[in-house]
GUPALO-875520 format. One line per field, with one value per residue (C-alpha): residue number from 1; chain; x, y, z; residue in three letters. Coordinates in steps of 0.1 Angstrom, whole numbers, plus 5000, padded with zeros to 4 digits. Layout:
REM GUPALO-875520
resi c(NUM; ...);
chain c(A; ...);
u c(X; ...);
v c(Y; ...);
w c(Z; ...);
resn c(ala; ...);
***
This chain:
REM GUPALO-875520
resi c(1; 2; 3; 4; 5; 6; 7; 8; 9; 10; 11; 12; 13; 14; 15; 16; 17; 18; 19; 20; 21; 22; 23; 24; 25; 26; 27; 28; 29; 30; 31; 32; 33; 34; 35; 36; 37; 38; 39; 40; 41; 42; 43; 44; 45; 46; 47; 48; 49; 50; 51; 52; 53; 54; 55; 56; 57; 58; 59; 60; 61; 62; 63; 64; 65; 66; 67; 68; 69; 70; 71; 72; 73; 74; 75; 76; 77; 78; 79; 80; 81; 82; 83; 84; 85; 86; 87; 88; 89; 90; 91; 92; 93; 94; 95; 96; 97; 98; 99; 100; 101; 102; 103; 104; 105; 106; 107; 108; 109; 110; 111; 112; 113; 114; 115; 116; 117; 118; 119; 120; 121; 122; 123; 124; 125; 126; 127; 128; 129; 130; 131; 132; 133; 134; 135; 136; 137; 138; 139; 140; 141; 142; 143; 144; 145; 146; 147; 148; 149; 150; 151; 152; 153; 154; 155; 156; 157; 158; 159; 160; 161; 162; 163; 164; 165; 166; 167; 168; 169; 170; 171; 172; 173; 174; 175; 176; 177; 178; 179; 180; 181; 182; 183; 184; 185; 186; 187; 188; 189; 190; 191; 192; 193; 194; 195; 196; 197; 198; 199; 200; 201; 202; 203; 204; 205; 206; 207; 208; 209; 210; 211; 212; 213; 214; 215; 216; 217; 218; 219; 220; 221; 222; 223; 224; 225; 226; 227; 228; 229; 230; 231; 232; 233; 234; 235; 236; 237; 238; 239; 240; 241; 242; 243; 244; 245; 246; 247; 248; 249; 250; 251; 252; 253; 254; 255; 256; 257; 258; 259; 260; 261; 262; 263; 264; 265; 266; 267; 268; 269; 270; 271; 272; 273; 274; 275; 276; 277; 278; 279; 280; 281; 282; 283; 284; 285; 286; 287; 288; 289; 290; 291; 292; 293; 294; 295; 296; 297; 298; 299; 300; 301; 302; 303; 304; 305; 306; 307; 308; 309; 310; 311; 312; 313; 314; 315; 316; 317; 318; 319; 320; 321; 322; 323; 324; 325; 326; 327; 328; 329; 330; 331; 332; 333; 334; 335; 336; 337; 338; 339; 340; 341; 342; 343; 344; 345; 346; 347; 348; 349; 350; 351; 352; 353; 354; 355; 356; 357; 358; 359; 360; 361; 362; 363; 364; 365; 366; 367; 368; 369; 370; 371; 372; 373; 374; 375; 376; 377; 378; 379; 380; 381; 382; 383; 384; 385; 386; 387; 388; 389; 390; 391; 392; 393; 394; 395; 396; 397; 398; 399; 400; 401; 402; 403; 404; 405; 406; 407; 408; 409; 410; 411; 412; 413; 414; 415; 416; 417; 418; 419; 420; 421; 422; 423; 424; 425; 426; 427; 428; 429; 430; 431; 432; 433; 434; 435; 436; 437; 438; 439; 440; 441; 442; 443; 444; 445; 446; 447; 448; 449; 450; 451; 452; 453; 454; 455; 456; 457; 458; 459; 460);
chain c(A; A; A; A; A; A; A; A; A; A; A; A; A; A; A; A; A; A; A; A; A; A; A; A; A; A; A; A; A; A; A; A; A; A; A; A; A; A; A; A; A; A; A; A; A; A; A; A; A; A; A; A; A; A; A; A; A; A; A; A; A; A; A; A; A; A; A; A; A; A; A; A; A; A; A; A; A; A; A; A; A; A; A; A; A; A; A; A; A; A; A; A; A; A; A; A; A; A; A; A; A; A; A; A; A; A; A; A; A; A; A; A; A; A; A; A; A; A; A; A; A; A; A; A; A; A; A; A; A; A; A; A; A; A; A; A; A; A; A; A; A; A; A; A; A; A; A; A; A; A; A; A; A; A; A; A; A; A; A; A; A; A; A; A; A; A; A; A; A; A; A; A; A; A; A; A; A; A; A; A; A; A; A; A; A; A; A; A; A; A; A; A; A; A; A; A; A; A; A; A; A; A; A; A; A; A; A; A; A; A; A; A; A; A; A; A; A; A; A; A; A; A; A; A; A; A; A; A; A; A; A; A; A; A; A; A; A; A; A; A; A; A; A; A; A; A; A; A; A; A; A; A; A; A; A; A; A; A; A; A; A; A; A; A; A; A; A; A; A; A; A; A; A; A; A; A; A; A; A; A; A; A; A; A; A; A; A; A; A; A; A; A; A; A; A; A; A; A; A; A; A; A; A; A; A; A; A; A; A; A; A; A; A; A; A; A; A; A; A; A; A; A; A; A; A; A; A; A; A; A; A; A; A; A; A; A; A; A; A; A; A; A; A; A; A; A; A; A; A; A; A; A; A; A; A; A; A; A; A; A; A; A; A; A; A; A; A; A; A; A; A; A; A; A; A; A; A; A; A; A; A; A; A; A; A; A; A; A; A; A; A; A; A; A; A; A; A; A; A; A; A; A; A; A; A; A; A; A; A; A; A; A; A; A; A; A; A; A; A; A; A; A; A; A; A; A; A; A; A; A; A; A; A; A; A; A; A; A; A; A; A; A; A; A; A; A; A; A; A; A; A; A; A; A; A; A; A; A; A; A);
u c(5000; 5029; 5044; 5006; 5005; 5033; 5028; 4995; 5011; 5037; 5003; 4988; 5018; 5022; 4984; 4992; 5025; 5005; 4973; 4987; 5002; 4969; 4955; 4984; 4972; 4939; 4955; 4979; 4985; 4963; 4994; 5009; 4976; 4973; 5011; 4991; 4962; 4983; 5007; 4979; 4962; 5000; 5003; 4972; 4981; 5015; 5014; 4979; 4999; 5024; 5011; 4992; 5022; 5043; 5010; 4998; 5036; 5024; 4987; 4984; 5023; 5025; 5059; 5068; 5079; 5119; 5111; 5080; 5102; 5129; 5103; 5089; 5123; 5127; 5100; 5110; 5149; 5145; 5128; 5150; 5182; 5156; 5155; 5191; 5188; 5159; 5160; 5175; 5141; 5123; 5155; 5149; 5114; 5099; 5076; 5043; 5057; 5077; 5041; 5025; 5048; 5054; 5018; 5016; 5043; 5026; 4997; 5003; 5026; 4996; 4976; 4997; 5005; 4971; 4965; 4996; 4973; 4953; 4972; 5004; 4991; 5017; 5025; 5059; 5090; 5100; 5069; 5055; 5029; 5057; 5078; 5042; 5042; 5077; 5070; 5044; 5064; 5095; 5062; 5060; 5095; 5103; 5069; 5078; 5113; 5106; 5077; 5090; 5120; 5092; 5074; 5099; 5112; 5080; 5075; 5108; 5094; 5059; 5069; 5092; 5126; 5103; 5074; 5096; 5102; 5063; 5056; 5079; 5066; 5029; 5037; 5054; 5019; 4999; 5015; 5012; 4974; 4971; 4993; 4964; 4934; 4941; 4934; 4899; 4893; 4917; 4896; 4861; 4874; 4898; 4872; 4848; 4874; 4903; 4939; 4936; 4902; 4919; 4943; 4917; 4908; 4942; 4947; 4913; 4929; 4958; 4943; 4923; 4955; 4969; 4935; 4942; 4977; 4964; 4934; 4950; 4982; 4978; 5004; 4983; 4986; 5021; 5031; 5004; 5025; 5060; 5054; 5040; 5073; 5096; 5111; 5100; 5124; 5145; 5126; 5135; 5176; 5172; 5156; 5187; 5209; 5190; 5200; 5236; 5237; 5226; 5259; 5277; 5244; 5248; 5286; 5278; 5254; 5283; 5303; 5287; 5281; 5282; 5298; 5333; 5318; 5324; 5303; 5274; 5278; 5285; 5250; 5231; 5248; 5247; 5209; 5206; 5204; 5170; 5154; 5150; 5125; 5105; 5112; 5097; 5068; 5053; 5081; 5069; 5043; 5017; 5027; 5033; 4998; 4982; 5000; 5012; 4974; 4939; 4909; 4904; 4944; 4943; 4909; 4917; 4959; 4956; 4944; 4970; 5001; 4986; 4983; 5016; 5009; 4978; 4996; 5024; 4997; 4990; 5023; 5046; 5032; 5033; 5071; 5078; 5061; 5072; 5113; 5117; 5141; 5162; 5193; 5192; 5216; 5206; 5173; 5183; 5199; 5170; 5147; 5163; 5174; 5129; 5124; 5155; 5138; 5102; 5108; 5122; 5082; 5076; 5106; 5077; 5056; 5024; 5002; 4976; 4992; 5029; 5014; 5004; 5026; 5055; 5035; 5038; 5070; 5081; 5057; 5072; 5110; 5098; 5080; 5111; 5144; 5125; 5109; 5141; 5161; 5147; 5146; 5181; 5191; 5167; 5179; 5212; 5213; 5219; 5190; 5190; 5198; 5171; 5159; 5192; 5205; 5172; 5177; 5213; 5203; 5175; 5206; 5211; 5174; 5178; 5204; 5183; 5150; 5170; 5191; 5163; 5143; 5163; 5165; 5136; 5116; 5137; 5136; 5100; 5098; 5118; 5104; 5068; 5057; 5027; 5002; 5021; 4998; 5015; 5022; 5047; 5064; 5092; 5090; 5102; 5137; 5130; 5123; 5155; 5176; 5159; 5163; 5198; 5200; 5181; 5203; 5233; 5221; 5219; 5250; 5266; 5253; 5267; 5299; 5304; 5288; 5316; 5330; 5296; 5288; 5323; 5321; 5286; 5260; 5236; 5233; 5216);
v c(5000; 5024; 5026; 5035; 5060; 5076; 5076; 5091; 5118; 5122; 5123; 5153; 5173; 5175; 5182; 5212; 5221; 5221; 5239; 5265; 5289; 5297; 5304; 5323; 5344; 5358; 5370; 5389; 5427; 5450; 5463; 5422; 5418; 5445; 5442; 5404; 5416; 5443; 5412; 5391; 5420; 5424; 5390; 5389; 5419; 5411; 5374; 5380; 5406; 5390; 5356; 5378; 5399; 5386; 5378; 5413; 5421; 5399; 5408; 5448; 5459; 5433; 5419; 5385; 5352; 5363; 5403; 5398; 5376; 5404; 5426; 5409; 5401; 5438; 5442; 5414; 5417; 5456; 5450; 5433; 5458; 5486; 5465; 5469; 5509; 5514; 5488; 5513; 5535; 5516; 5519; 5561; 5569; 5540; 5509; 5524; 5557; 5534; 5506; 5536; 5553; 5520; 5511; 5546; 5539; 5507; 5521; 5548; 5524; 5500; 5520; 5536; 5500; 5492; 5527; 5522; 5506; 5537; 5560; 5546; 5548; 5524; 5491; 5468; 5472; 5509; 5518; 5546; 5520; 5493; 5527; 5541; 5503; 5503; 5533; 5520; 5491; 5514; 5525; 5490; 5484; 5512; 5506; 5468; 5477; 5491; 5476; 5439; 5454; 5474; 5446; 5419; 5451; 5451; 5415; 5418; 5449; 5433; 5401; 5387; 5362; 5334; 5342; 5352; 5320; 5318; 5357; 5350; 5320; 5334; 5359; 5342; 5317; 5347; 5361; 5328; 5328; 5358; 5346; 5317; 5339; 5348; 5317; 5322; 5357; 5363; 5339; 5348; 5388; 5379; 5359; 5391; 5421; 5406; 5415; 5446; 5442; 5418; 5443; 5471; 5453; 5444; 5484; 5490; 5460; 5480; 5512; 5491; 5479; 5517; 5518; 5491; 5501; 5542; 5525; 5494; 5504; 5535; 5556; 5536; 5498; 5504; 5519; 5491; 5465; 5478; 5483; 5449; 5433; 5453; 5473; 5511; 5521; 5508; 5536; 5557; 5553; 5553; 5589; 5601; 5585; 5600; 5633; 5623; 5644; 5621; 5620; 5602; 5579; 5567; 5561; 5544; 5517; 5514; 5507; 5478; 5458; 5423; 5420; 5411; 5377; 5352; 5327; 5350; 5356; 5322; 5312; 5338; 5335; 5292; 5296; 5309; 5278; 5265; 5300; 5301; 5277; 5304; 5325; 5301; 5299; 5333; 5330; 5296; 5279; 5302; 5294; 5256; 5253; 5275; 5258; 5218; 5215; 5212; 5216; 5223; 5230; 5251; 5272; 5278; 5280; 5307; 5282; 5256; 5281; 5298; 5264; 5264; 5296; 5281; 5251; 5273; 5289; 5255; 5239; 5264; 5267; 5231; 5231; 5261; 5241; 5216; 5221; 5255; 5231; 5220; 5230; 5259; 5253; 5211; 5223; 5244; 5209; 5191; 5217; 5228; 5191; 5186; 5214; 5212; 5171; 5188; 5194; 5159; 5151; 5175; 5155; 5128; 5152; 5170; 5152; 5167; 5139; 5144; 5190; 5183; 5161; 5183; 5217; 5197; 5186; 5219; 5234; 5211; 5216; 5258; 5255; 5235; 5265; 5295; 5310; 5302; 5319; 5350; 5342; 5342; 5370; 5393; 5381; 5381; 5420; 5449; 5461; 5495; 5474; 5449; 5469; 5470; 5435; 5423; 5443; 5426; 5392; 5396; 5407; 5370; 5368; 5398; 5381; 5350; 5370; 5386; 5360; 5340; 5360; 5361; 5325; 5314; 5327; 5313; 5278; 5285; 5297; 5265; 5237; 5249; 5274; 5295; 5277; 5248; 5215; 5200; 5166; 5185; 5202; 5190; 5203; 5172; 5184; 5220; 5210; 5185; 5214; 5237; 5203; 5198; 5234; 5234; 5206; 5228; 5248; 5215; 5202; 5233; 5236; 5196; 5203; 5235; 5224; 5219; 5255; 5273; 5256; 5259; 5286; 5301; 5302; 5321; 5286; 5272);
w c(5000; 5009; 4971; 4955; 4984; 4970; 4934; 4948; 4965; 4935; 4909; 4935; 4936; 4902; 4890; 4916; 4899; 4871; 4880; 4904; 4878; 4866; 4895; 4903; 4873; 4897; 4924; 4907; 4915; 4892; 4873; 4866; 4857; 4831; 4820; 4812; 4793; 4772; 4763; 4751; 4734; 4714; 4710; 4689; 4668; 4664; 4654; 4639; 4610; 4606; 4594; 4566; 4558; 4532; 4513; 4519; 4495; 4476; 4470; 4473; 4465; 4441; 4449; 4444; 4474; 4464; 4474; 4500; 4527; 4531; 4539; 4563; 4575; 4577; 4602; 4623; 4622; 4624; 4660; 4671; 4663; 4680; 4712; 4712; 4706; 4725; 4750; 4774; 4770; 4798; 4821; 4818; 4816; 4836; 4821; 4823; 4800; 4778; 4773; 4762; 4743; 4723; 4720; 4702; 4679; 4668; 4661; 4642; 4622; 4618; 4603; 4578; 4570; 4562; 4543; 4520; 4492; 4491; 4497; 4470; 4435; 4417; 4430; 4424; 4442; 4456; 4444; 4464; 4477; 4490; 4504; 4524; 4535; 4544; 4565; 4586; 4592; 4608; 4633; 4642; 4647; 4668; 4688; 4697; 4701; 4728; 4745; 4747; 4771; 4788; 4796; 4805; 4831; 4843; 4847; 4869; 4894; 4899; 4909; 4934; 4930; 4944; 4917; 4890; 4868; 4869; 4862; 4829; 4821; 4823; 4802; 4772; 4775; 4770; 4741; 4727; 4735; 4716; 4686; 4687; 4685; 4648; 4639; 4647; 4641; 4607; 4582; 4583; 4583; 4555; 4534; 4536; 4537; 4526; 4546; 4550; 4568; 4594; 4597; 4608; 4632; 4648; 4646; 4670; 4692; 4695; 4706; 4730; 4743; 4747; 4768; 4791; 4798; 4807; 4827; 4843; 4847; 4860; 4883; 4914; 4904; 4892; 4929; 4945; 4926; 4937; 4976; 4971; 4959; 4980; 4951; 4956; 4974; 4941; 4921; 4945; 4947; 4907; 4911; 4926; 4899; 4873; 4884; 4868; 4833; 4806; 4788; 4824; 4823; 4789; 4793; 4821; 4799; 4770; 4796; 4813; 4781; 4784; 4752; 4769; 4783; 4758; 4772; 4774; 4737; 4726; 4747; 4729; 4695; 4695; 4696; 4658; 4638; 4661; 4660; 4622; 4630; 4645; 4616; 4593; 4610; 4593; 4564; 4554; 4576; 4560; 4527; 4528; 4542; 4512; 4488; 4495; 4514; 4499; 4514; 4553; 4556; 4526; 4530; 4572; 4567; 4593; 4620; 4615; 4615; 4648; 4664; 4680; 4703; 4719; 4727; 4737; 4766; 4777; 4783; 4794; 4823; 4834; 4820; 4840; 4875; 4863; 4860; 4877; 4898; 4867; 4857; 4832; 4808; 4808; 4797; 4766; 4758; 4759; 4746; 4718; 4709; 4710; 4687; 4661; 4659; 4646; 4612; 4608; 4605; 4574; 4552; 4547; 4533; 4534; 4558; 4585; 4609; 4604; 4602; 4638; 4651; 4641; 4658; 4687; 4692; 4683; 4710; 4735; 4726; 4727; 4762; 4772; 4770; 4750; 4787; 4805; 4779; 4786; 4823; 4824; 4804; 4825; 4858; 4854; 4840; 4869; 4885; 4864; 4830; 4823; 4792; 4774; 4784; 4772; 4736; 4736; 4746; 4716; 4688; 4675; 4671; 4645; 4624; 4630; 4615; 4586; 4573; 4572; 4555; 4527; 4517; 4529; 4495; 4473; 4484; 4482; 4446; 4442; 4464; 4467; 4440; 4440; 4415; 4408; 4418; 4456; 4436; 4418; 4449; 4467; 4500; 4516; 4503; 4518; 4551; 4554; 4546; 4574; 4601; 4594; 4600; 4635; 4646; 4648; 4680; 4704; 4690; 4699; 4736; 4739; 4724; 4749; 4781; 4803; 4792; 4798; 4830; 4845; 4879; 4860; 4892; 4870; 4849; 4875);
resn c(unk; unk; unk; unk; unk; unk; unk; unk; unk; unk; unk; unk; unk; unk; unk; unk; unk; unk; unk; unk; unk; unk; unk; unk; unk; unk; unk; unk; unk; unk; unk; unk; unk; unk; unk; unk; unk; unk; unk; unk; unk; unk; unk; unk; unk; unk; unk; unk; unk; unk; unk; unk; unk; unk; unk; unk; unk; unk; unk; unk; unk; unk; unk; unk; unk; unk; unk; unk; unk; unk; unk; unk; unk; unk; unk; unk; unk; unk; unk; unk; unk; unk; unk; unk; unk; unk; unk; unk; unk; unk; unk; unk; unk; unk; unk; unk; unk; unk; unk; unk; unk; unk; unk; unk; unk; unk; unk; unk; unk; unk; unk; unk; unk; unk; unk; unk; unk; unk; unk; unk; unk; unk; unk; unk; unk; unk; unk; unk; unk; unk; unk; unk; unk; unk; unk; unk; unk; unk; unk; unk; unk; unk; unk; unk; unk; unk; unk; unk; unk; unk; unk; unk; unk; unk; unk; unk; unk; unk; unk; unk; unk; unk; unk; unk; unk; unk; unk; unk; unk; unk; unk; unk; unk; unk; unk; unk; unk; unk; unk; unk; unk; unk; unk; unk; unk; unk; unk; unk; unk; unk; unk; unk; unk; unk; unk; unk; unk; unk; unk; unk; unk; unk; unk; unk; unk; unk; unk; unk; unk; unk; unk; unk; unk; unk; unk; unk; unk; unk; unk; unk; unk; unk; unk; unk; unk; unk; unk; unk; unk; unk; unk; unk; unk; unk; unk; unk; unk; unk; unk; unk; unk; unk; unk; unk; unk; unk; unk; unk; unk; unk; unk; unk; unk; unk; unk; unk; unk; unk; unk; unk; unk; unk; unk; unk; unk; unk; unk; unk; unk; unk; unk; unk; unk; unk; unk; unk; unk; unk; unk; unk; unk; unk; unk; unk; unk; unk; unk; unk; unk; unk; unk; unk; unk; unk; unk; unk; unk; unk; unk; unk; unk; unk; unk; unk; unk; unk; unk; unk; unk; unk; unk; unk; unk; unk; unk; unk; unk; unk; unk; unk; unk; unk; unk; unk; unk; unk; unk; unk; unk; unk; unk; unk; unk; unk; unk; unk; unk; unk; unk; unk; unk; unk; unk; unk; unk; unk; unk; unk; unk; unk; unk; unk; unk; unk; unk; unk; unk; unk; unk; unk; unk; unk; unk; unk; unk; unk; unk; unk; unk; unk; unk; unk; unk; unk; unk; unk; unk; unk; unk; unk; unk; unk; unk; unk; unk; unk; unk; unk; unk; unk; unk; unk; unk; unk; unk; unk; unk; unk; unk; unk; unk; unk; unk; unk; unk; unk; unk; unk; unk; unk; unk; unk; unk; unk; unk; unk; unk; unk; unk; unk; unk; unk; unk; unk; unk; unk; unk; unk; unk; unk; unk; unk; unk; unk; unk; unk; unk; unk; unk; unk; unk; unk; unk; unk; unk; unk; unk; unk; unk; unk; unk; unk; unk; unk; unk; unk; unk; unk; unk; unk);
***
């Protein structure tokens, strides 16, 4: 009787491991709890456009797969390099100024986005509508590089070191809840308005979300949240620095750049070949479910490449409860061996069973080291640097964005053609290439684990 009381016991704790993230998620401080609601609100918007935007090159500025994935590399790699830039923003103004000031970037960006077919009169590459386009996306870029930093420093002041791991891990689920919801919203609008119609209405979820952040996260909930946590009287010794002139504060930053530690930059750097796979998620996903898929697949492509995020919501918190114990660096291992496995699946070709299965694994290998990633970079930045080591630890994920980008439309002009019949394609080929790629990053982390680990507390 002893041992099933045990695996009894074993089986409770971890349903409650598992359970007690989300309803960790109600009793949340007002301003977590808005920082939670903007995130989803962005996730939504964010992973909602860009699913539709190398098709919206393709459709309304006329350009074809070769020209529409740099641009969307563009927007995503140029982020990324404005994290870096801009990172620092949340670090001088405070989170709440730097959520809204980013939210109003984004939107304004958005909407001149979604204008550009009007308002350009010729279409093709440079034309003035791809330029009015291009400008909208430079909105976007400087808006999100910004607010990602804002709201990973936030995530930081409104929780404590005991409730950290599970405030990060919340957060990446619910952008990943909101990169779902397109799924569900994007077709029907799309069918009846086309993109640009699904794009309206990601620009009124933005403004909503510039609502919730001057309602819910007022000057109040944001002071509420940092008694609560023991950190005002941090704000308050940063007040005092501040006084330094501007020119001493930013000499300060250049100076403390973690560019010196090699390890640091071999752990962010050795993480490029997996993240393509993120990348092709909007640069290819979309279009090898258009095109290699009939029916269902085909007609609803939008649900199946937004499948990952809602899994995503669900899993990373029980991986989080789950491991929070776990060696840090061990799990990049194992996570990013998981994901860089995934596309492995699509070499046997287009098939709804071997479409899910690899969503999955790649979901699992994700919820595994993506959460902890971003764990560690935040936590082990100064107290007054979160913002910019956040933009730094984000740099490899710019090259990662871009340099995908620009291959990834012509192996799909080559291995799976717009209007070519999928009997005819060769995406099996496409995919191996893109696997053998992923593998890279695990192989790496093997390869240099006794360097990284040696005297590196923050690994652990």
């Amino acid at each position: 009787m002893e041992p099933i009381k045990e695996e009894k016991s074993l089986l409770q704790q971890t349903m409650t491991e598992i359970t007690q993230p989300f309803k960790d998620l109600l009793k949340t401080s007002r301003a977590l709890t808005g920082l939670n609601l903007s995130y989803l609100l962005e996730g939504l918007n964010y992973f909602g456009i860009l699913t539709l935007l190398a098709m919206f090159f393709n459709t309304y500025v006329q350009l074809t797969d070769q020209q529409a994935g740099p641009m969307v590399g563009f927007q995503t790699g140029g982020i990324t390099i404005c994290m870096l830039i801009l990172g620092a923003t949340v670090d001088f103004i405070g989170v709440r100024k730097a959520l809204l000031a980013s939210l109003v970037f984004m939107l304004v960006g958005r909407v001149v986005l979604t204008m550009a077919p009007v308002l350009g009169g010729t279409a093709g590459m440079w034309s003035s509508t791809h330029l009015i386009a291009m400008l909208g996306i430079v909105g976007v870029m400087l808006g999100y590089g910004i607010y990602q930093p804002a709201a990973y420093t936030a995530c930081r002041k409104f929780t404590t070191p005991e409730t950290s791991a599970k405030g990060y891990a919340m957060l990446y689920a619910l952008m990943n809840l909101g990169g779902f919801l397109p799924g569900l919203i994007s077709p029907p609008i799309r069918a009846k308005f086309g993109i640009t119609g699904v794009f309206w209405a990601y620009n009124i979820l933005t403004f909503l979300g510039i609502l919730v952040v001057i309602f819910v996260i007022n000057k109040k909930a944001v002071n509420d949240a940092l008694t609560a946590t023991g950190q005002s009287e941090i704000d308050i010794n940063k007040k005092k620095e501040d006084k330094k002139p501007l020119g001493t504060r930013m000499y300060d930053y250049m100076r403390r750049f973690p560019i010196t530690d090699f390890r640091f930059m071999f752990f962010i750097f050795i993480l490029i070949p997996v993240q393509t796979l993120f990348a092709h998620n909007w640069l290819t996903l979309p279009q090898y479910c258009s095109r290699a898929f009939t029916g269902v697949v085909k007609d609803n492509f939008e649900f199946f490449v937004n499948l990952n995020p809602i899994f995503i919501f669900v899993l990373t918190p029980m991986v989080a409860a789950l491991t929070s114990k776990k060696n840090t660096y061990r799990m990049m291992i194992y996570g990013t061996s998981v994901m860089a496995l995934a596309p492995f699946l699509l070499v046997f070709g287009p098939n709804v069973v071997t479409l899910f299965a690899y969503i999955i694994l790649l979901t699992i290998g994700e919820a595994m080291w993506q959460p902890r990633f971003l764990q560690w970079v935040a936590e082990i930045a100064p107290k007054d640097m979160t913002g910019i080591y956040m933009g730094l630890g984000q740099f490899p994920w710019f090259l990662t964005k871009v340099l995908t980008s620009f291959y990834s439309g012509w192996f799909l002009a080559h291995y799976c053609p717009q209007g070519m019949l999928p009997s005819s394609m060769n995406t099996e080929f496409m995919w191996l290439i893109y696997a053998c790629i992923a593998v890279i990053s695990p192989i790496g982390l093997i390869f240099a684990q006794k360097w990284m680990m040696k005297d590196t507390r923050n690994m652990y």
